[in-house]
N, C-alpha and C positions, 0 to 999 in steps of 0.2 A: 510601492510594492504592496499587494495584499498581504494579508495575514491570514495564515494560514490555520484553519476553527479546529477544532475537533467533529467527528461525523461518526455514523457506527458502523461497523464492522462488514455490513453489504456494499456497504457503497468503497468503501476500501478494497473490500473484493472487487470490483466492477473495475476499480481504476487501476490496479497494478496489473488485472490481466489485459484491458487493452492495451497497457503498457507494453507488453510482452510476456508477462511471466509464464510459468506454467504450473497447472495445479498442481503440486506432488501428492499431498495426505490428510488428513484432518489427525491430530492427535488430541483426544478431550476436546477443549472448547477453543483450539488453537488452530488454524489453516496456515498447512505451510505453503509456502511458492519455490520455484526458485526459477533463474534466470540468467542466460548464459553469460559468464563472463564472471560474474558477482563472486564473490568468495566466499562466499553464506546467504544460506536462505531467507525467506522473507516470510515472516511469521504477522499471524493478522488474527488478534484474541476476537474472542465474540462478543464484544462488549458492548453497549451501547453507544458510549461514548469512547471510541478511541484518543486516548491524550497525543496532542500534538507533537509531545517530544517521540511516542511509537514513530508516529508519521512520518515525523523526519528523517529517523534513523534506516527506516526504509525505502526513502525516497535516495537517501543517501548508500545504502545497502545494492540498490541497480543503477545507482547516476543517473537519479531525476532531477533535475531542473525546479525549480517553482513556475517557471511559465508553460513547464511541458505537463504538472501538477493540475494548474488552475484550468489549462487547454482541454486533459481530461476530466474534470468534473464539471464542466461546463456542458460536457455531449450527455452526461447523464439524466 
């Protein structure tokens, strides 16, 4: 299984919206998402480096997969 890097904040954008999500709002330097089903939002700081455990919890926040993860940053 890969492992999954850290990457910065656009490219996280790019991948939970073709995931599905939908934009809701910027608050500060924080983009929220959210996505039907999910029980909370999906929050995506503006960071350069977003840290892997973010990743996870939002992957795991809409029931992402790791192959349905690496499927989408692969189209980018």
């Amino acid at each position: 299984m890969s492992k999954i890097y850290p990457t910065d904040w656009k490219t996280q954008l790019i991948i939970f919206k073709q995931y599905g999500c939908h934009y809701k709002r910027k608050k500060g330097s924080h983009h929220v998402l959210i996505y039907s089903g999910a029980k909370r939002a999906v929050v995506i700081p503006e960071y350069d480096e977003i840290d892997v455990d973010i990743i996870k919890n939002n992957m795991r926040t809409v029931n992402m997969s790791r192959e349905e993860y690496f499927d989408l940053l692969k189209k980018i």
